[in-house]
C-alpha positions as a LaTeX table, in Angstrom:
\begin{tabular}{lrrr}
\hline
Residue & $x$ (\AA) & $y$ (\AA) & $z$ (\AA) \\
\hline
Unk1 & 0.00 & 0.00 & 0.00 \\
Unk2 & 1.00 & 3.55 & $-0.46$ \\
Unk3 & 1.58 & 6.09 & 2.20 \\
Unk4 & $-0.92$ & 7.99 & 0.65 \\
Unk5 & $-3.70$ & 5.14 & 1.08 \\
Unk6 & $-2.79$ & 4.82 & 4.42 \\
Unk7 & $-2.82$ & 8.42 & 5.29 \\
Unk8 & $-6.19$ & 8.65 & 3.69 \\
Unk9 & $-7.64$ & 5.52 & 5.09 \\
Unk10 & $-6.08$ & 6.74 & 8.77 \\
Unk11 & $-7.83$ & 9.91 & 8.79 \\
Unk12 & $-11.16$ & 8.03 & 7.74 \\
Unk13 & $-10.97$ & 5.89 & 10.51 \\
Unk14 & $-9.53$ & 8.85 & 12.65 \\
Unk15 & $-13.15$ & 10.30 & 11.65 \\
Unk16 & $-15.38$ & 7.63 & 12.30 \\
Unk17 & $-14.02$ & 7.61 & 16.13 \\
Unk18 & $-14.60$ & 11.17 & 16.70 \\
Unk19 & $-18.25$ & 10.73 & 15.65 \\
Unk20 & $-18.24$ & 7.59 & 17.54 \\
Unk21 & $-17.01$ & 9.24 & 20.74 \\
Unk22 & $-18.95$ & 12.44 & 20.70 \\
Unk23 & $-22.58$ & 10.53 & 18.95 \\
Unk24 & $-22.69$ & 7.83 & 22.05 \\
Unk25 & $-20.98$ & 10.17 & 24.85 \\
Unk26 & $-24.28$ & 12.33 & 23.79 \\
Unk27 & $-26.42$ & 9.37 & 24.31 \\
Unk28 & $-25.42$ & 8.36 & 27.53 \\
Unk29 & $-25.43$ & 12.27 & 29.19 \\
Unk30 & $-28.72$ & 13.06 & 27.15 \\
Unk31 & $-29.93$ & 9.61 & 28.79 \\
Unk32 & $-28.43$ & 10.16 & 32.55 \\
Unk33 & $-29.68$ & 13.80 & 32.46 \\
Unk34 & $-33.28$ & 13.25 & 31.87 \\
Unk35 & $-35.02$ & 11.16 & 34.21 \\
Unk36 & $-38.00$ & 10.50 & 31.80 \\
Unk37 & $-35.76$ & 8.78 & 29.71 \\
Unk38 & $-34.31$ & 6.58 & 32.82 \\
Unk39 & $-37.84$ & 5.60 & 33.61 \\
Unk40 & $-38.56$ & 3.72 & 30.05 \\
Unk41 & $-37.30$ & 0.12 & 30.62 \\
Unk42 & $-36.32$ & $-0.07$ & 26.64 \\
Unk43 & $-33.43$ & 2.89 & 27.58 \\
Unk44 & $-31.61$ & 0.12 & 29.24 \\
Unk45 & $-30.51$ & $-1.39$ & 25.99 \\
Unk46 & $-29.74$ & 1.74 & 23.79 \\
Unk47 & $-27.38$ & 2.96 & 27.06 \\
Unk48 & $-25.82$ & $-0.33$ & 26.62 \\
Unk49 & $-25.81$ & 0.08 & 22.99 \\
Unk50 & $-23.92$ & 3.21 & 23.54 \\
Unk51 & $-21.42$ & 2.17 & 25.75 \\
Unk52 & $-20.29$ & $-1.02$ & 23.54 \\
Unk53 & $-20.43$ & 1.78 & 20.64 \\
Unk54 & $-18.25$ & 4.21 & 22.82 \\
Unk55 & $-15.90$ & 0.72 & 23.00 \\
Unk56 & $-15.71$ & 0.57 & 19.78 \\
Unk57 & $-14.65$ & 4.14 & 18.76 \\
Unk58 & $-12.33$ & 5.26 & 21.56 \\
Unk59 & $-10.48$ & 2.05 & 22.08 \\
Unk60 & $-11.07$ & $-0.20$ & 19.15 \\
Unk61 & $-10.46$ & 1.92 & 16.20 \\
Unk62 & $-7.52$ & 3.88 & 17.35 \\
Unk63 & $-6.01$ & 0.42 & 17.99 \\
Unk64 & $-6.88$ & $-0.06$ & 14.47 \\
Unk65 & $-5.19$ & 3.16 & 13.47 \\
Unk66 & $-1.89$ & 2.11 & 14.95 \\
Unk67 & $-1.60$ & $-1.64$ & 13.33 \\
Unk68 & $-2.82$ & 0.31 & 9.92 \\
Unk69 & 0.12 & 3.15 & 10.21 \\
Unk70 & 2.83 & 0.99 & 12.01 \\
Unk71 & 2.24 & $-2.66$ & 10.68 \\
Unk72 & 2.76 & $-3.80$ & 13.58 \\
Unk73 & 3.99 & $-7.05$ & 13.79 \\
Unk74 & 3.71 & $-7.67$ & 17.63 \\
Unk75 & 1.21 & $-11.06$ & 18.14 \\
Unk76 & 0.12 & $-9.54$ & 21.59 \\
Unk77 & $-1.02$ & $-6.04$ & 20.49 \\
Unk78 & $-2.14$ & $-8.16$ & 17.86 \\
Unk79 & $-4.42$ & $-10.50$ & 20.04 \\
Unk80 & $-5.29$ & $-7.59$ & 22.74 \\
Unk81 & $-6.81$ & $-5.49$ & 19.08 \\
Unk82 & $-8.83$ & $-8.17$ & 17.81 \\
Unk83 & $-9.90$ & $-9.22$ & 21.68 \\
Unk84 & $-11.43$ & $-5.84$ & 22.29 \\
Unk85 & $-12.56$ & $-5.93$ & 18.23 \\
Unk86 & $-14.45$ & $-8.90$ & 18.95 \\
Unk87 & $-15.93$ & $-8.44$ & 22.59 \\
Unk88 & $-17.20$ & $-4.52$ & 21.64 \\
Unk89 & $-18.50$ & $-5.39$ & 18.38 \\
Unk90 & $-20.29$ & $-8.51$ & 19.59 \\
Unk91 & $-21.34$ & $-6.50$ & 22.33 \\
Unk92 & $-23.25$ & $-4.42$ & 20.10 \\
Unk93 & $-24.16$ & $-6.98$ & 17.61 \\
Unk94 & $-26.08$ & $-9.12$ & 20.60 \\
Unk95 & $-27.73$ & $-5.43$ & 21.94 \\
Unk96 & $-28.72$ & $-4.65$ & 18.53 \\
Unk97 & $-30.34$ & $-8.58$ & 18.20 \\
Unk98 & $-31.73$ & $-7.79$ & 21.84 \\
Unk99 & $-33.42$ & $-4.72$ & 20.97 \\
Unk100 & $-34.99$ & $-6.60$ & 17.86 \\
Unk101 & $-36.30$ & $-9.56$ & 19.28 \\
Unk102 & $-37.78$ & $-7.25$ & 22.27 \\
Unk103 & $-39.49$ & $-4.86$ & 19.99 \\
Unk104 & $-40.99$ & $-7.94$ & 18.32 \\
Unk105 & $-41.96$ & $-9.57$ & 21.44 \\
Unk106 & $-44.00$ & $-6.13$ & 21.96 \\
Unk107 & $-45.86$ & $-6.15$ & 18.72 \\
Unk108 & $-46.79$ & $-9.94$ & 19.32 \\
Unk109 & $-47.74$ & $-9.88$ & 23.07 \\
Unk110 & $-48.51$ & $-6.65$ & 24.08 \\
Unk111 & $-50.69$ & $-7.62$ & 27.18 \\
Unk112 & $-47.73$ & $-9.21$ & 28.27 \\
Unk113 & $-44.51$ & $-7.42$ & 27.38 \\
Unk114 & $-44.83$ & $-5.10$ & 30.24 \\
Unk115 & $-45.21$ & $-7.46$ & 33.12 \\
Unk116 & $-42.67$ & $-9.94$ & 31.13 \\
Unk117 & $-40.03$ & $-7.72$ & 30.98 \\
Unk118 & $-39.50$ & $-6.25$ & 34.27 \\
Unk119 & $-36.32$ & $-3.81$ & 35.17 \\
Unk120 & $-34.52$ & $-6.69$ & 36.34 \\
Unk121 & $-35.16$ & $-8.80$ & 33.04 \\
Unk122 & $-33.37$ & $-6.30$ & 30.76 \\
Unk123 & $-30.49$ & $-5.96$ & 33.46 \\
Unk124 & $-30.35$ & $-10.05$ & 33.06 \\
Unk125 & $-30.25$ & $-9.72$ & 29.29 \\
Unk126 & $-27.89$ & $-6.97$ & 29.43 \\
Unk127 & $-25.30$ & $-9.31$ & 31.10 \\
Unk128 & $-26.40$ & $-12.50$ & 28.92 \\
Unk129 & $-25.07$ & $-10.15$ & 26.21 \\
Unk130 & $-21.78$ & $-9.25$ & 27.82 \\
Unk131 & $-21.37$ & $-12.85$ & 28.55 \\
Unk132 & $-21.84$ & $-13.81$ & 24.91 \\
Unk133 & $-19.70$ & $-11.32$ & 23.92 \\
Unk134 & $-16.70$ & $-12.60$ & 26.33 \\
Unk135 & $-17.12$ & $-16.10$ & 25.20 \\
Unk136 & $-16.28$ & $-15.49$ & 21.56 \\
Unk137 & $-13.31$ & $-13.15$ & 22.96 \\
Unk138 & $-12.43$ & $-15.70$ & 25.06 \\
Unk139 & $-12.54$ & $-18.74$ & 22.22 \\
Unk140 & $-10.14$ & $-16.45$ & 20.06 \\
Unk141 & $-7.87$ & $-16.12$ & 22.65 \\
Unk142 & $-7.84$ & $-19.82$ & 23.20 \\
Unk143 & $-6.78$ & $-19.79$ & 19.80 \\
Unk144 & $-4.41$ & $-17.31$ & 19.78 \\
Unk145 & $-2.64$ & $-19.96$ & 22.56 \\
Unk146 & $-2.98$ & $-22.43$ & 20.46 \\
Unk147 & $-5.74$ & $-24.25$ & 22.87 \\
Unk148 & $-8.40$ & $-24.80$ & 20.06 \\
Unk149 & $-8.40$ & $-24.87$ & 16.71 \\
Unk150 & $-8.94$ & $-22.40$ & 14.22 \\
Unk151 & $-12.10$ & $-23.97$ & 12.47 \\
Unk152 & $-13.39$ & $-23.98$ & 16.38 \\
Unk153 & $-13.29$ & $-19.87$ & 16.65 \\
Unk154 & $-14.63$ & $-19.38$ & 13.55 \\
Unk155 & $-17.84$ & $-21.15$ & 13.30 \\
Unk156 & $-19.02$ & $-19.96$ & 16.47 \\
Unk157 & $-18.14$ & $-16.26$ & 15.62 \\
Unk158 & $-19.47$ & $-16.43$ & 11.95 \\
Unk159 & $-22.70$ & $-18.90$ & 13.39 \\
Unk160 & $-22.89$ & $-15.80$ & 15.78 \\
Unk161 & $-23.24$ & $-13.14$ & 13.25 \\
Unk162 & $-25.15$ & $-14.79$ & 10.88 \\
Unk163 & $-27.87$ & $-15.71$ & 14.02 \\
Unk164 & $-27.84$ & $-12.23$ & 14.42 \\
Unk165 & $-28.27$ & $-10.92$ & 11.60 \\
Unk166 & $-31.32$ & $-13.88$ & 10.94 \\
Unk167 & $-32.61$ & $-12.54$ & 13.92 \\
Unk168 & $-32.41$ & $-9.00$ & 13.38 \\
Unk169 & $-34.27$ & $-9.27$ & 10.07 \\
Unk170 & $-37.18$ & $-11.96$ & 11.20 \\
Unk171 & $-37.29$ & $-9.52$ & 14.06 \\
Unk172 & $-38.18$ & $-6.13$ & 11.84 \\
Unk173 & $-39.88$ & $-7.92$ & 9.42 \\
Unk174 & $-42.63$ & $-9.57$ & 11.54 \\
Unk175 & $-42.70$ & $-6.19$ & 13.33 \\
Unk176 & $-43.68$ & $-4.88$ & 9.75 \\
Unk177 & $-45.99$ & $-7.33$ & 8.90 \\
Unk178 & $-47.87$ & $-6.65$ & 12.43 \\
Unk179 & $-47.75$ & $-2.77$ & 11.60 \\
Unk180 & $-48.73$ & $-3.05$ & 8.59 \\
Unk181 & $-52.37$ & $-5.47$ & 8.90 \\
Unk182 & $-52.78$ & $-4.30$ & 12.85 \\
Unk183 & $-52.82$ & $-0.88$ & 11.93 \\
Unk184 & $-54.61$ & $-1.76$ & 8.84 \\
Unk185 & $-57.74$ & $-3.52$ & 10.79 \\
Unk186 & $-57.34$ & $-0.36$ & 13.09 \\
Unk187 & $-58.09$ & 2.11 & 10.09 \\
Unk188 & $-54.92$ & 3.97 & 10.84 \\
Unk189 & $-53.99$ & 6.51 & 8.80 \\
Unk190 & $-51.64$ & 5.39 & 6.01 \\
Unk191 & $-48.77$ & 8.41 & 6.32 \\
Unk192 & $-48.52$ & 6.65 & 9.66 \\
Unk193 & $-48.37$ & 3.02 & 9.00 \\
Unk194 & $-45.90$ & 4.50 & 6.13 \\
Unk195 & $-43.59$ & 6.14 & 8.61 \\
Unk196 & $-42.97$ & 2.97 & 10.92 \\
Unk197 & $-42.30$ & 1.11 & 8.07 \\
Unk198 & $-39.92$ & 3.10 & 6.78 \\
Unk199 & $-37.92$ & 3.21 & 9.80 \\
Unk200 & $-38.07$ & $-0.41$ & 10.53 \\
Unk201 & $-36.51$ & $-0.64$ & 6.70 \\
Unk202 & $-34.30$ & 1.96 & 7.52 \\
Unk203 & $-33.13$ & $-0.15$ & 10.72 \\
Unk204 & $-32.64$ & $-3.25$ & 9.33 \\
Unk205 & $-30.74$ & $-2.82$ & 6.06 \\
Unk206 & $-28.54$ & $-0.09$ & 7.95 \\
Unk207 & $-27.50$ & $-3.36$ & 9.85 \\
Unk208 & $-27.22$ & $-5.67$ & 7.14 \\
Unk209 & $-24.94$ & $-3.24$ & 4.66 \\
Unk210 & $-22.78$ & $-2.29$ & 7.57 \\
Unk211 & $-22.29$ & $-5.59$ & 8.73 \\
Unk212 & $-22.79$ & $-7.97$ & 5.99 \\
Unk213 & $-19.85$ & $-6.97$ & 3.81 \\
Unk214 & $-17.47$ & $-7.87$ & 6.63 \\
Unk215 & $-19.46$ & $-10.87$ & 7.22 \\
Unk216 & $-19.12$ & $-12.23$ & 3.93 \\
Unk217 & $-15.29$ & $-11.71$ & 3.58 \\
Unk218 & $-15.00$ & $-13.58$ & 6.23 \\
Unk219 & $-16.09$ & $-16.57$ & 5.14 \\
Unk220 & $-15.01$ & $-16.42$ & 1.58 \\
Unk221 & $-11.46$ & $-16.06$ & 2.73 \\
Unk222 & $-11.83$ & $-19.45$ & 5.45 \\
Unk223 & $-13.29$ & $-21.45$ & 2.92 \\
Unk224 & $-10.57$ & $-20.32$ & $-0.02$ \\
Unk225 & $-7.47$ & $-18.76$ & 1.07 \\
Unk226 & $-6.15$ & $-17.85$ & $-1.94$ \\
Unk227 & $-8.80$ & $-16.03$ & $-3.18$ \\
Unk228 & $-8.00$ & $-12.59$ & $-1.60$ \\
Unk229 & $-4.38$ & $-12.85$ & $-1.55$ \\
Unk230 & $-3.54$ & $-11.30$ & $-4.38$ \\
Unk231 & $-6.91$ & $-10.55$ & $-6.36$ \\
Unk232 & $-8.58$ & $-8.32$ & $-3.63$ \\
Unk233 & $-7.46$ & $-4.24$ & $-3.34$ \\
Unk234 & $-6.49$ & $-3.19$ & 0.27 \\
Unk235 & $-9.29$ & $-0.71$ & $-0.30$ \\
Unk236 & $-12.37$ & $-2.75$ & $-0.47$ \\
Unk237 & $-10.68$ & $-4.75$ & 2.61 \\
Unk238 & $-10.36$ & $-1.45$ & 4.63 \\
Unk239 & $-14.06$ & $-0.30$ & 3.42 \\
Unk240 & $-15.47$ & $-3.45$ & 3.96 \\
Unk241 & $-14.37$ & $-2.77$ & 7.72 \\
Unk242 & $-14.96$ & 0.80 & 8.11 \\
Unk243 & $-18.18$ & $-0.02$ & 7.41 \\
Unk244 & $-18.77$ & $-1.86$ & 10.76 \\
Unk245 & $-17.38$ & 0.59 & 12.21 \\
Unk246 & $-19.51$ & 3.38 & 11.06 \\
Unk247 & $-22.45$ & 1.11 & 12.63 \\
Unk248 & $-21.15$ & 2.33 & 16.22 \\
Unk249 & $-21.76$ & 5.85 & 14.55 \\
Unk250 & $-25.07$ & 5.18 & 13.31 \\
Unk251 & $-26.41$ & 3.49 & 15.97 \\
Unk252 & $-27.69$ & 6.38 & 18.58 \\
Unk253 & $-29.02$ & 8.08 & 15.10 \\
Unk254 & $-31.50$ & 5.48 & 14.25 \\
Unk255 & $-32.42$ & 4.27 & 17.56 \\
Unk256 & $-32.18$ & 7.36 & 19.96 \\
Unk257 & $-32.63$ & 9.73 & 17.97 \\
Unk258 & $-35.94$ & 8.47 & 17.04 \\
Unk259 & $-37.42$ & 9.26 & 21.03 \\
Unk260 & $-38.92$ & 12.84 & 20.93 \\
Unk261 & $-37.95$ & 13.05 & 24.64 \\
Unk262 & $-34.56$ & 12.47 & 23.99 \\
Unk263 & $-34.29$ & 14.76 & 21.24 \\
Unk264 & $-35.77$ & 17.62 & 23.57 \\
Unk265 & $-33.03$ & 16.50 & 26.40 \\
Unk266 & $-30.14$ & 16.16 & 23.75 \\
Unk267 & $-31.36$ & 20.31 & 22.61 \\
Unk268 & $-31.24$ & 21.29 & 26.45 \\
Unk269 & $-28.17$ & 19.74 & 26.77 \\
Unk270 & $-26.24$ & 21.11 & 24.49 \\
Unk271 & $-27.94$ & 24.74 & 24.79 \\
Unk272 & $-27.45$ & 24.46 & 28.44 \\
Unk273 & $-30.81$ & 24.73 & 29.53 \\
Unk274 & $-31.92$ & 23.54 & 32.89 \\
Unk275 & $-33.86$ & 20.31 & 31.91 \\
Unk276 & $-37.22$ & 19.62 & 32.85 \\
Unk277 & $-39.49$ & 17.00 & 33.08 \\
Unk278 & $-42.82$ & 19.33 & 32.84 \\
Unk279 & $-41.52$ & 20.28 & 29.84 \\
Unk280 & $-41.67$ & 16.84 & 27.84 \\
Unk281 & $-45.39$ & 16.18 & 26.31 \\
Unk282 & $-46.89$ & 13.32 & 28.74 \\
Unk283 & $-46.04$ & 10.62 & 25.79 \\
Unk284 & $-45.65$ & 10.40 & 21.96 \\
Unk285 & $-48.65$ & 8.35 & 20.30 \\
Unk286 & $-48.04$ & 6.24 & 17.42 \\
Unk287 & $-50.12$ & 8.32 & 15.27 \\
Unk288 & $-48.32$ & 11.19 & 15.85 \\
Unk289 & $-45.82$ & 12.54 & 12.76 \\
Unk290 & $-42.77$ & 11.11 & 15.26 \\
Unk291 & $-42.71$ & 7.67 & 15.81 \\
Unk292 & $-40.39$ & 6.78 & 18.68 \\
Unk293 & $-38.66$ & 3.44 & 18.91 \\
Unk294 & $-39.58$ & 3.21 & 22.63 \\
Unk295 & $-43.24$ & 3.78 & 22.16 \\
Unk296 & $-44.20$ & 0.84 & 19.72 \\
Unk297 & $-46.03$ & $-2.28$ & 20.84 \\
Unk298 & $-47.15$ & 0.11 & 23.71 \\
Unk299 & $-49.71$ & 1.83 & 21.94 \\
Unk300 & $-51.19$ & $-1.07$ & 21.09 \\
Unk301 & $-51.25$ & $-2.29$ & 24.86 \\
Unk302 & $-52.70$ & 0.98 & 25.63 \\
Unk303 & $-55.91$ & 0.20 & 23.17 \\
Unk304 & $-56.46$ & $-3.53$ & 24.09 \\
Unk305 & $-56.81$ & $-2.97$ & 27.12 \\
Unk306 & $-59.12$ & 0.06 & 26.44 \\
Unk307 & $-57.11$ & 2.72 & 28.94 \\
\hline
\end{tabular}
């Protein structure tokens, strides 16, 4: 590779972590600040989201940074990198997959959802996620000592992602197919029905082009190892991974970003208003031009059981 590349793809990556660092360090004030936002049980996740984000852009991609400028050839920087690589990104893989199946379970059982998942049954799921997340770290360092094989690392990680990624799609999917005949029967109106469809769409291919790519590579290059070594540019390597990457970015966009009530925090915040609570409307409706993330499958729970 040429200096140049380097010194371009360096400050790309350099890039991504700033908007990594300042998007989820955002979150997580906007979030601590605003005690509305602490009371709704789904906040649990995106914090979490945010802080295996935050992993990912002010430790992981620096790390990144250095092996891409230095070539380092050091197998325990080596190992420590793709350690921390794997446990943040799984971290926010398994949140993401989470936060999908959760949503769904909403849509599907909305009588139930609320007394189901209690504050200490998203703090247990929190840590199933972390544990997850460990394990695969933990199998590639077992590796790394030569304590398993290869083939052994991989097919967990890859049957990992693509179980997420299944997940994540069967997830949004039957969460559009409820919106879409629910509301229907309910003679919603259709700019509505329109709207959370569109940013159910919006969620899941954001996943699956960010993460796919990478995905793919993957396993091309364990089932034929001499197919990228000397056909494949550097470039679509290094874009093929900045790509995950830019999913830590994109992450508090699409999912916090879409709560009114954190949006009116996040503005106080950073005009340095005092915040208060009287000032939030009592609760976004579904029908209403924003459609929060936090919000759906309640609505619905709200006009079964006719409150």
């Amino acid at each position: 590779m040429s200096t140049l590349q380097i010194t371009g793809w360096s400050a790309g990556f350099g890039l991504a972590a700033f908007f990594i660092i300042v998007g989820n360090i955002l979150t997580m004030v906007a979030f601590f600040s605003c005690k509305k936002l602490l009371h709704i049980r789904a906040s649990f996740f995106l914090i979490n989201l945010a802080i295996a984000d935050l992993l990912v852009g002010a430790v992981t991609v620096p790390m990144y940074i250095v092996l891409l400028c230095y070539h380092l050839d050091n197998v325990t920087y080596q190992s420590i990198y793709t350690a921390v690589d794997i446990a943040s990104g799984f971290a926010s893989i398994f949140t993401l997959t989470a936060i999908g199946l959760e949503r769904l379970y909403a849509f599907c059982r909305p009588l139930r959802h609320r007394t189901v998942f209690t504050d200490s049954k998203y703090l247990l799921i929190i840590g199933v996620v972390w544990i997850l997340a460990f394990i695969v770290t933990i199998l590639h360092l077992l590796f790394k000592f030569r304590v398993i094989n290869y083939d052994v690392f991989f097919y967990v990680m890859m049957s990992s992602l693509s179980s997420c990624l299944f997940f994540m799609c069967v997830s949004f999917t039957g969460i559009w197919i409820m919106v879409r005949f629910y509301y229907s029967s309910q003679h919603r109106p259709s700019a509505s029905d329109r709207k959370v469809a569109r940013m159910l769409l919006i969620i899941t291919l954001t996943f699956i082009v960010t993460w796919l790519p990478f995905h793919l590579l993957n396993i091309i290059n364990f089932f034929c190892d001499l197919c990228f070594t000397h056909t494949l540019p550097h470039d679509i390597l290094f874009f093929c991974k900045f790509l995950h990457y830019a999913n830590s970015f994109l992450n508090p966009i699409i999912y916090s970003f879409q709560m009114p009530d954190f949006r009116i925090a996040l503005g106080r915040l950073l005009c340095r208003e005092p915040y208060s609570a009287e000032a939030l409307p009592e609760g976004p409706r579904i029908d209403h031009e924003e459609i929060p993330l936090n919000n759906m499958g309640e609505t619905e729970e709200q006009n079964i059981s006719g409150f």
